[in-house]
C-alpha positions as CSV (number, residue, x, y, z in Angstrom):
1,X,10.7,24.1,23.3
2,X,13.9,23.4,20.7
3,X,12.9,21.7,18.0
4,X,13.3,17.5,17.4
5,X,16.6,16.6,15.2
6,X,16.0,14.5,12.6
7,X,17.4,11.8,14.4
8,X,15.1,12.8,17.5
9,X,12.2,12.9,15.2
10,X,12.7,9.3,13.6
11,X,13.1,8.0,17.4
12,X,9.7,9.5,18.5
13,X,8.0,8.4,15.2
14,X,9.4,4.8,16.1
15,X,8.4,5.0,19.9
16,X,4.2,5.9,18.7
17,X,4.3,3.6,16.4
18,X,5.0,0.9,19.0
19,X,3.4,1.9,21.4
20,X,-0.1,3.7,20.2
21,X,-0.3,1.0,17.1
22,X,-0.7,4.2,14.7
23,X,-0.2,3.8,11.1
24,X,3.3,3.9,10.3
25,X,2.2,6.8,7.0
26,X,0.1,8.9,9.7
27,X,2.9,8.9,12.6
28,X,5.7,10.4,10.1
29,X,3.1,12.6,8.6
30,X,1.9,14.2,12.0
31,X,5.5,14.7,13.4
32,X,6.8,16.4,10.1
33,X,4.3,18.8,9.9
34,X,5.0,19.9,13.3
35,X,8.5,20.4,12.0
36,X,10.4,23.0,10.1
37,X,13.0,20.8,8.5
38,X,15.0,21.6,4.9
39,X,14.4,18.9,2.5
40,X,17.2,17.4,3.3
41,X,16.7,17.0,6.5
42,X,12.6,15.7,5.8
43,X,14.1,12.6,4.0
44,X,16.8,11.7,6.6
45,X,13.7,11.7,8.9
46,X,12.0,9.7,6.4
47,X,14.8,7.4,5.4
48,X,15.5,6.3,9.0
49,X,12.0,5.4,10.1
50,X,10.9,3.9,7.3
51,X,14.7,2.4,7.2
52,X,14.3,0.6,10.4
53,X,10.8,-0.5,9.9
54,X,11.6,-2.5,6.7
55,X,14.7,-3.7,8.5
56,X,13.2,-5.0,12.0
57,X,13.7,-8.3,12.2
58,X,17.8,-8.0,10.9
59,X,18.0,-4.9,13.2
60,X,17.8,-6.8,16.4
61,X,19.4,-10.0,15.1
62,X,22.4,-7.8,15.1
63,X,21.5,-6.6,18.6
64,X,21.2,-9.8,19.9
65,X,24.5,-10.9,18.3
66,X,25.9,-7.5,20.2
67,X,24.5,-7.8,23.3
68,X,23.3,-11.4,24.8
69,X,21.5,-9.5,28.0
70,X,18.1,-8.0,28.2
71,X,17.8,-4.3,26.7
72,X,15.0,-2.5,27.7
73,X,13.0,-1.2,24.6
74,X,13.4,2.7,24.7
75,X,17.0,1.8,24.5
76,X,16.4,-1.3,21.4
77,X,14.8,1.8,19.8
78,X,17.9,4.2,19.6
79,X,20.0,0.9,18.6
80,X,17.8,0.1,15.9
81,X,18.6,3.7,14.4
82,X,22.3,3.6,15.0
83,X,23.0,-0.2,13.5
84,X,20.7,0.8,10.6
85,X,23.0,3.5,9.9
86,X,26.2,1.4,11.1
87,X,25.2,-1.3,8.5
88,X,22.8,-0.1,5.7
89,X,23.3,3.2,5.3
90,X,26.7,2.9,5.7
91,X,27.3,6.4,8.0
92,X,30.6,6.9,8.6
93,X,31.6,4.9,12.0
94,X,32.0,7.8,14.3
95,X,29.2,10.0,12.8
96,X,26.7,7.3,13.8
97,X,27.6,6.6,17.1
98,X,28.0,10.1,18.5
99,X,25.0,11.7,16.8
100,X,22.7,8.6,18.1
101,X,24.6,8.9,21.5
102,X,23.4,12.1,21.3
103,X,19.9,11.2,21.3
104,X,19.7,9.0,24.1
105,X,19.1,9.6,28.0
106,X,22.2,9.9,29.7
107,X,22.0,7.3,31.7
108,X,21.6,5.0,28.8
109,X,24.4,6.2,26.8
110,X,27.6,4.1,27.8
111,X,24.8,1.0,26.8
112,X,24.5,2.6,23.3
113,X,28.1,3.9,22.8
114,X,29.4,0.1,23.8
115,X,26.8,-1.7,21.6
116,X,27.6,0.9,18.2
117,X,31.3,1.0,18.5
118,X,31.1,-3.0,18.8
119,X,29.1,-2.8,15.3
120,X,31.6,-0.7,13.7
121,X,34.3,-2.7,14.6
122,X,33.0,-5.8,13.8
123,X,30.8,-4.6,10.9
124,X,32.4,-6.8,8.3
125,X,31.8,-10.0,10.4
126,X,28.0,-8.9,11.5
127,X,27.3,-8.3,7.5
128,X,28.4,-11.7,6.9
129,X,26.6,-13.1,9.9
130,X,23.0,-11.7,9.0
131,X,23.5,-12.5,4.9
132,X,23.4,-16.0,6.2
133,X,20.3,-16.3,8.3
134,X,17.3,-17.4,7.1
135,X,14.8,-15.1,4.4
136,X,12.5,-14.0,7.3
137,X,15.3,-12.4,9.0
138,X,17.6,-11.4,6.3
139,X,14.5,-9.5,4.9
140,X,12.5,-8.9,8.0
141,X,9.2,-10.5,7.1
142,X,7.0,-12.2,9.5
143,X,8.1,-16.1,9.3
144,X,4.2,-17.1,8.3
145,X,4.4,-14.9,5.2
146,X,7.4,-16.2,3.9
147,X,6.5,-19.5,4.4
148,X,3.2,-19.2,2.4
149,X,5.3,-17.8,-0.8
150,X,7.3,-20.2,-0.8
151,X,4.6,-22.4,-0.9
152,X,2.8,-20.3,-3.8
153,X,5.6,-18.5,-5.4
154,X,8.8,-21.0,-4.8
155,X,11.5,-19.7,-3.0
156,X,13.1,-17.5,-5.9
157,X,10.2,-15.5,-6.4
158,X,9.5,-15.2,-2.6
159,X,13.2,-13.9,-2.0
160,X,12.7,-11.3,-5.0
161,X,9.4,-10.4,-3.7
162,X,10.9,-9.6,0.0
163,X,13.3,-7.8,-1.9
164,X,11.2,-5.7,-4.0
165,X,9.5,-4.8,-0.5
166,X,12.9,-3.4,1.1
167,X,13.2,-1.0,-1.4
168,X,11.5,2.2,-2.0
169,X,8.9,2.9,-4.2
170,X,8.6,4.2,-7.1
171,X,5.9,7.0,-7.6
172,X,3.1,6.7,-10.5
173,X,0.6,8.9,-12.2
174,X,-2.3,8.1,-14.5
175,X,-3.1,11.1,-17.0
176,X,-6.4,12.5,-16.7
177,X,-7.8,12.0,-20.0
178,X,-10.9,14.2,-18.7
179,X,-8.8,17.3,-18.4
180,X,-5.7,16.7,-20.5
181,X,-4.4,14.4,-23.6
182,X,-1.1,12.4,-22.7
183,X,0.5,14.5,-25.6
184,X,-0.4,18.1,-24.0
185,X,1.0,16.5,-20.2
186,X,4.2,15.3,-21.4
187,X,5.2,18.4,-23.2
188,X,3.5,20.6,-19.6
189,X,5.2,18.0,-17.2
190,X,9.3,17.4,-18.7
191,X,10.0,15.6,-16.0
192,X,7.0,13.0,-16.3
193,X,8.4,9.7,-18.0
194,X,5.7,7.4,-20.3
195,X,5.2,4.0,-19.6
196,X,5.8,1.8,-22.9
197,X,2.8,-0.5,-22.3
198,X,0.8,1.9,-19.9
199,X,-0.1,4.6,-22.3
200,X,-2.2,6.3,-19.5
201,X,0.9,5.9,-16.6
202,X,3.7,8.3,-15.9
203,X,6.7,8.0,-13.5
204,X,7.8,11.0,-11.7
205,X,11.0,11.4,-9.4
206,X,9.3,14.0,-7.1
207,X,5.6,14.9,-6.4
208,X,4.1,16.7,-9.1
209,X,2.4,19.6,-7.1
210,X,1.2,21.1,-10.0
211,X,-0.2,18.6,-12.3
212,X,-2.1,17.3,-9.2
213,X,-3.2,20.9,-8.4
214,X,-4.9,21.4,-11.7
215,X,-6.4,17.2,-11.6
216,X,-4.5,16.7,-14.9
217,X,-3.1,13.5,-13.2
218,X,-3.8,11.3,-9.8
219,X,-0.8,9.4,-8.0
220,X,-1.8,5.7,-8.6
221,X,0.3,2.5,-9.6
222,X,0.0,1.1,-12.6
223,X,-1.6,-2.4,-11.4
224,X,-4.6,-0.7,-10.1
225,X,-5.8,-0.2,-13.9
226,X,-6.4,-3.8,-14.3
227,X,-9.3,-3.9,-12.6
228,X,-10.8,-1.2,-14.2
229,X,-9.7,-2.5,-17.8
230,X,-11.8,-5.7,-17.1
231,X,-14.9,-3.8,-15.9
232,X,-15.0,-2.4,-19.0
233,X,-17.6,0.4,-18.3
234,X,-19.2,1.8,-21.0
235,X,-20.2,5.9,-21.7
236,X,-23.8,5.8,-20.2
237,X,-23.7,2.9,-18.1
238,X,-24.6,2.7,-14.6
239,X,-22.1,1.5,-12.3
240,X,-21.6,0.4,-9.0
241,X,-18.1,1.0,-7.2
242,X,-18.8,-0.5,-4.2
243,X,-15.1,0.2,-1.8
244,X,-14.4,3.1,-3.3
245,X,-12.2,5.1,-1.4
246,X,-9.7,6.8,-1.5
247,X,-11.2,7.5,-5.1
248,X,-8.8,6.4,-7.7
249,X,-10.7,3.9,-9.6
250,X,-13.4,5.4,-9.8
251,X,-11.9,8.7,-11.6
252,X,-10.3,5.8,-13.4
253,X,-13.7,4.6,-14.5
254,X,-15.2,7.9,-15.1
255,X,-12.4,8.5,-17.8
256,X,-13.1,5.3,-19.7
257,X,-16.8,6.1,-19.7
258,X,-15.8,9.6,-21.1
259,X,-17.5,11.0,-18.0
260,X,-21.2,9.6,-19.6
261,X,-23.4,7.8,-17.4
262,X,-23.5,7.6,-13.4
263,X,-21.3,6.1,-11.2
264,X,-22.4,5.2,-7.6
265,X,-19.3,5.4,-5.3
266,X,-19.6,4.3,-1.5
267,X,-17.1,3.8,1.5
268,X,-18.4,3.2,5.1
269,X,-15.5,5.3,6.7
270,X,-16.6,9.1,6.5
271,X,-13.4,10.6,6.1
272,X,-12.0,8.2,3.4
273,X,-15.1,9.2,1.5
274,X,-14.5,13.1,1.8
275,X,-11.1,11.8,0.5
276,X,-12.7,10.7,-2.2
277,X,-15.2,13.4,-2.9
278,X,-12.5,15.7,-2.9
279,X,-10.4,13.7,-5.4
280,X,-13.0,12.9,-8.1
281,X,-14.1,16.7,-7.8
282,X,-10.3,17.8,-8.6
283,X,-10.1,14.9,-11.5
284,X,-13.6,16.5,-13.0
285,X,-15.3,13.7,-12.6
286,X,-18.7,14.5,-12.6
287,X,-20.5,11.2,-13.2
288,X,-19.6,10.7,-9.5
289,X,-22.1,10.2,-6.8
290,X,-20.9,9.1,-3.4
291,X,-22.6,7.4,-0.9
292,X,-21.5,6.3,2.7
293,X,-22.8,2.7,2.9
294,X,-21.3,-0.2,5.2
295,X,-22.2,-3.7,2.9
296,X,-21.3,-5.8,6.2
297,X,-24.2,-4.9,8.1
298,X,-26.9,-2.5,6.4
299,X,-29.5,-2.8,3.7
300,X,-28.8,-0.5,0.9
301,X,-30.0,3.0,1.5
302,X,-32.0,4.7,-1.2
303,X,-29.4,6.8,-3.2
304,X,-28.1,3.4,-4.3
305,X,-31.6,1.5,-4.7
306,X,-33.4,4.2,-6.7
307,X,-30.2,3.6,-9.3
308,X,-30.0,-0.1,-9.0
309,X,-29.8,-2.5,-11.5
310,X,-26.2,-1.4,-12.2
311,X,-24.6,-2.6,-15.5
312,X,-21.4,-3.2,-14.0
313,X,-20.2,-3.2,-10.5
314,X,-16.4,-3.0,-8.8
315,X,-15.6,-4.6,-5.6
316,X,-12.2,-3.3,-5.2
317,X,-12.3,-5.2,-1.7
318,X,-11.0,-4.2,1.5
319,X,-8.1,-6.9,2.2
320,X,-4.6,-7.3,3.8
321,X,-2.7,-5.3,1.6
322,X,-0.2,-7.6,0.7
323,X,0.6,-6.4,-2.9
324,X,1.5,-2.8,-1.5
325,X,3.8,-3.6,1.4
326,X,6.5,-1.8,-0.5
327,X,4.4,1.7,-0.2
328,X,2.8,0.5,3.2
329,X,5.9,-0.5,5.1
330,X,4.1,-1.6,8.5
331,X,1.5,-3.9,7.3
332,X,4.0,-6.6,7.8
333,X,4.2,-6.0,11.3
334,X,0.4,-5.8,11.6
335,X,-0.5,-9.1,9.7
336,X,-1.5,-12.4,11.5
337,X,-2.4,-15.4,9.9
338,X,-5.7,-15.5,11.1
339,X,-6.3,-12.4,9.2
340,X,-5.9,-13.8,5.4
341,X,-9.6,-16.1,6.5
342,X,-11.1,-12.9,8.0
343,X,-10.8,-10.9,5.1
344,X,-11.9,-13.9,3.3
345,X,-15.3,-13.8,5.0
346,X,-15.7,-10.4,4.7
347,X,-14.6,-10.4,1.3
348,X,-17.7,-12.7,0.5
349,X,-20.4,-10.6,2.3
350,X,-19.1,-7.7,0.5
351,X,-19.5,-9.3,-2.8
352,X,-22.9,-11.6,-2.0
353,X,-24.7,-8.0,-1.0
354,X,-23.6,-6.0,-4.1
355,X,-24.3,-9.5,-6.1
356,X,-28.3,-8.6,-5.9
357,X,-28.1,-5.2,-7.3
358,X,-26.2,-6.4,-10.8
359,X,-28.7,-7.0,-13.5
360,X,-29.0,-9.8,-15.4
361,X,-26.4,-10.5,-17.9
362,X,-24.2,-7.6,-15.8
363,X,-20.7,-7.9,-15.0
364,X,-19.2,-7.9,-11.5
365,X,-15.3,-7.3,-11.2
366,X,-13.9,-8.3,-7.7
367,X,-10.2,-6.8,-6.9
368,X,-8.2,-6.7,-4.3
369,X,-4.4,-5.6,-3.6
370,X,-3.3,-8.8,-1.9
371,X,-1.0,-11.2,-3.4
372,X,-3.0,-14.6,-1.1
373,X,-5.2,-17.3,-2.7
374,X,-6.9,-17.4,0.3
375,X,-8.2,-13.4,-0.5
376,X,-8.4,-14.1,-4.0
377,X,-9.1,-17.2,-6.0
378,X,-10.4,-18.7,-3.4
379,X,-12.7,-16.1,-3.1
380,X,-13.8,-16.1,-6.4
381,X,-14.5,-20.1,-6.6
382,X,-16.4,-20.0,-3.2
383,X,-18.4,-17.2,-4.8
384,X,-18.9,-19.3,-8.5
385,X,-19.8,-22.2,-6.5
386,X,-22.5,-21.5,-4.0
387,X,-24.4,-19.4,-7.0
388,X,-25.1,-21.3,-10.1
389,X,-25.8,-18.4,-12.6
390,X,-22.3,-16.9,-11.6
391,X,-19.6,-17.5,-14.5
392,X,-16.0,-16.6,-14.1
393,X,-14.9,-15.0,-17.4
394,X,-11.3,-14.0,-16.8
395,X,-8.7,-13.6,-14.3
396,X,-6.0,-11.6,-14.2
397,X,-2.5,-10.6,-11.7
398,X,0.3,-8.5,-11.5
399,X,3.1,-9.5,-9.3
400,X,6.0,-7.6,-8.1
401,X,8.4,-10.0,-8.6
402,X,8.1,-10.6,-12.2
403,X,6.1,-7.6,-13.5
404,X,7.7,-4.7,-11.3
405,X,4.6,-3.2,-10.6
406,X,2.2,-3.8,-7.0
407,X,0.6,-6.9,-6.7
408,X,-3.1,-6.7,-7.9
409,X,-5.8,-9.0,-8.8
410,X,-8.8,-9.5,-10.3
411,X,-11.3,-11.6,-11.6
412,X,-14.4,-10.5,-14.1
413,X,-17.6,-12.5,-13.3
414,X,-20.7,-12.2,-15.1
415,X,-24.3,-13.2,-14.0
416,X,-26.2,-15.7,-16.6
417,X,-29.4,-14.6,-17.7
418,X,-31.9,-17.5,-17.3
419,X,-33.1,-19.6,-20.7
């Protein structure tokens, strides 16, 4: 069997992803691996899925505008790939047309050829067409989302966060202080660039095989060290990190607590956790036990009650991702509004279970990566309100739009000890 083009390849990452409801990062990963494509040809691939994807909503405005009849979705897919070329790629005309002719059943190809050469010739008028529709289509965000930022954000902040989601991500590093100084990796790694006010963060352009090889640094985004920063965890301390797939915060913590002390790291999902034990073990994080535990519906097993009371505890909670649609490009497509309460709840018997292993006078830090009120201070208020001896201590936030990093949040909470 001949192997996919790229253009073949985007189409039949696009056609599993609507019709098995995969994970957008899994579908591309599986196909490429199958494949034996240059580089150059593994970020076409990449560019065009993940292209159309962020660019759904304006993708078949422009169909509709093209074509006023019903088109059958096999054929939406292949325009989706040739108008995203056509308009935001900007391929040349006839280079777009014929090579995603090319792809397409022959039956279905005078359909295509009409609805592309249209585009082309009325590109300049389509452009202006779409730049005036409203946010949710011009940035191809589900209507409900962009109406809640508005409400939270204001409409110039909701407009530079759909923005900031269109666009690819930047790629991060934290320095593992456990194996390496930030001094030592700059000088090993010339193409890592410091962060001014994130002493342990790097920026790379491409992956850096090596360094990750050798666990002198882990990919991770700056915002994820506030939570960790307000935990605070001290060299021997015993702590608690109670979501802690896919391992990232807790090597994070291990390095603050100069690898002194235990922490107890648990995930209900048995593969994210052999992620994780795999990660920390590369970082050298030895202080690291992990535990498979689900807080929703099981008592705590005895690896975590033989350690318990933990000094400090991290509920980096499972929630709608909101703050990292730029690196997850299809949770937009997966988010309803009922799911903002439903995390919410789950969010709280998360927290409530881990709540009764804290000692007194301990310190509980609940994060999540979602930009909602409902996920996050309202959280935390329901939490300081049903249980007297909780105090909130200090919030903090990193938003997209204004500090050009993920969204992140967290709030530190500590447990009164009674007079």
């Amino acid at each position: 069997m001949a192997q996919r083009s790229a253009r073949e390849t985007a189409l039949a990452a696009l056609r599993l992803w609507r019709k098995d409801k995969g994970f957008a990062d899994s579908i591309i990963s599986g196909l490429l691996a199958k494949a034996d494509f240059t580089p150059c040809d593994r970020a076409f691939v990449l560019e065009l899925f993940y292209g159309v994807l962020r660019n759904l909503t304006l993708l078949d405005f422009w169909i509709a505008s093209l074509r006023a009849s019903h088109i059958e979705t096999n054929v939406r897919d292949i325009l989706r790939l040739g108008l995203y070329q056509v308009f935001l790629l900007k391929t040349p005309g006839h280079a777009a047309v014929h090579e995603t002719v090319a792809i397409a059943p022959q039956k279905r190809r005078p359909i295509i050829n009409a609805v592309l050469r249209a585009a082309t010739r009325h590109r300049t008028k389509l452009l202006a067409k779409g730049d005036g529709q409203p946010l949710f289509i011009r940035w191809s965000h589900p209507q409900f989302l962009v109406d809640g930022w508005q409400q939270h954000f204001g409409a110039e902040s909701t407009e530079g966060l759909c923005k900031w989601n269109n666009r690819p991500p930047l790629m991060y590093g934290r320095i593992n202080r456990v194996k390496i100084d930030p001094e030592t990796f700059l000088e090993l790694y010339s193409d890592s660039r410091p962060l001014p006010d994130n002493p342990d963060f790097v920026e790379f352009n491409t992956l850096p095989a090596a360094a990750l090889d050798s666990g002198h640094c882990y990919i991770q985004d700056p915002s994820t060290a506030i939570a960790c920063q307000l935990l605070d965890p001290k060299p021997g301390e015993k702590i608690l990190d109670a979501c802690a797939a896919p391992g990232g915060k807790t090597a994070y913590l291990a390095q603050l607590m100069q690898n002194r002390g235990v922490i107890i790291a648990c995930d209900r999902d048995h593969e994210r956790l052999q992620i994780l034990k795999d990660n920390v073990a590369r970082i050298g994080a030895t202080s690291v036990r992990s535990v498979r535990h689900d807080w929703t519906r099981n008592h705590p097993p005895e690896e975590i009650l033989s350690i318990a009371p933990f000094d400090r505890v991290l509920v980096d909670a499972p929630c709608t991702n909101t703050g990292v649609m730029r690196r997850r490009i299809d949770v937009r497509w997966r988010l309803r509004p009922e799911d903002f309460n439903r995390m919410a709840n789950e969010q709280l018997i998360i927290t409530r279970a881990v709540l009764r292993l804290l000692k007194p006078a301990g310190i509980l830090v609940y994060s999540t990566c979602s930009l909602e009120p409902e996920e996050n201070e309202q959280v935390v208020r329901r939490l300081v309100s049903e249980l007297p001896g909780l105090r909130l201590q200090a919030e903090r936030d990193s938003l997209p739009f204004r500090d050009g990093f993920d969204g992140a949040f967290a709030a530190q909470l500590n447990v009164a000890v009674a007079p």
